[in-house]
C-alpha positions as semicolon CSV with decimal commas, in nm:
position;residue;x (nm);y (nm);z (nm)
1;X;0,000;0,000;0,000
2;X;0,273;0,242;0,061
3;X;0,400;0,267;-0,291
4;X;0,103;0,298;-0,416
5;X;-0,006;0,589;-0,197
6;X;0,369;0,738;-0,276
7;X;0,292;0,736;-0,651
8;X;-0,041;0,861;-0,632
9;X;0,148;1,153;-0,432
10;X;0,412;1,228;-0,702
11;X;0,094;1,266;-0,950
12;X;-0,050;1,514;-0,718
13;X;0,281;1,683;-0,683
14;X;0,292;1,731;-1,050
15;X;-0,093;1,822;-1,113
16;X;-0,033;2,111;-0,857
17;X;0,279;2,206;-1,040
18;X;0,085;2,232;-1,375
19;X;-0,165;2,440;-1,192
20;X;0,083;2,718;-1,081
21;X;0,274;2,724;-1,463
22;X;-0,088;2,797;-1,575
23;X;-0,178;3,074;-1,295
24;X;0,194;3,267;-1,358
25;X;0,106;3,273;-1,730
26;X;-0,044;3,625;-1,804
27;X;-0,116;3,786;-2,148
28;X;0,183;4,001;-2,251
29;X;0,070;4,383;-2,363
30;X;0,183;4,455;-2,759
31;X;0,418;4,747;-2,747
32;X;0,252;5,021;-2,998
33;X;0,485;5,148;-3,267
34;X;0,509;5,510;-3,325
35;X;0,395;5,641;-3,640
36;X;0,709;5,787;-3,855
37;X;0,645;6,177;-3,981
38;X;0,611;6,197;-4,352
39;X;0,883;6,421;-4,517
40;X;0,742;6,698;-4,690
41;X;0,828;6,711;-5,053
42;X;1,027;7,070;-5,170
43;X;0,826;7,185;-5,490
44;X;1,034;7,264;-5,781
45;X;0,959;7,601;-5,887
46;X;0,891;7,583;-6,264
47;X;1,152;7,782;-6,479
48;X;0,980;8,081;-6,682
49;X;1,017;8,175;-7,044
50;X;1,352;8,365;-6,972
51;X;1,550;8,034;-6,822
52;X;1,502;7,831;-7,166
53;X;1,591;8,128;-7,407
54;X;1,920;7,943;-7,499
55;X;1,692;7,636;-7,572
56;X;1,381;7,834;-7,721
57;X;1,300;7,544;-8,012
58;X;1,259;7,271;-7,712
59;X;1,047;7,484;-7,466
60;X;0,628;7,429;-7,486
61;X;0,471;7,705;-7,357
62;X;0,131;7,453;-7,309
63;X;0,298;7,247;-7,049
64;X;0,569;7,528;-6,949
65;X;0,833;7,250;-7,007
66;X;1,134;7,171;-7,252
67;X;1,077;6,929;-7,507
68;X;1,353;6,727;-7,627
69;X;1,245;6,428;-7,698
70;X;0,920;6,581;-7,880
71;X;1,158;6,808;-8,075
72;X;1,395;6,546;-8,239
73;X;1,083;6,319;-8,273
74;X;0,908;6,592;-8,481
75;X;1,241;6,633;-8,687
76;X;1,271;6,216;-8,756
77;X;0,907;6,238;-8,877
78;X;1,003;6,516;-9,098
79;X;1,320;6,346;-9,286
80;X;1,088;6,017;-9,309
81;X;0,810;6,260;-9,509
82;X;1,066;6,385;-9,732
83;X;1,258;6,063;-9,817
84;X;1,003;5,767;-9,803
85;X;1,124;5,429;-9,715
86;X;0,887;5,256;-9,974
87;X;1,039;5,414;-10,273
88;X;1,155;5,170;-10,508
């Protein structure tokens, strides 16, 4: 009978254990992150007529901008109209 009541004992021992692990566990807070501060962005000022006078065949007065690309586009388009690439 006595190692029977001893093992029975060692089961209680260990059932109480199990019952403190479960008290001591407590539900750990979530840290809030701070919001970062959003950089405000430096607006270019936009060059007037005076700054592209050097470069007055690029610059569109519609869109206050200088047009490069549009300029030697417009030229291409004009050397393909006067020498055709189906001429045979």
């Amino acid at each position: 009978m006595a190692a029977f009541s001893g093992r029975r004992s060692g089961e209680k021992k260990k059932r109480e254990k199990e019952k403190k692990k479960k008290k001591k566990k407590k539900k750990k807070k979530k840290k809030k992150k701070k919001k970062k501060k959003k950089k405000k962005k430096k607006k270019k000022k936009k060059k007037t007529w005076e700054g592209y006078k050097k470069t007055a065949r690029h610059y569109d007065a519609a869109t206050c901008r200088v047009q490069t690309r549009g300029a030697f586009r417009d030229a291409a388009f004009f050397v393909f109209l006067l020498f055709p690439l189906n001429h045979t």
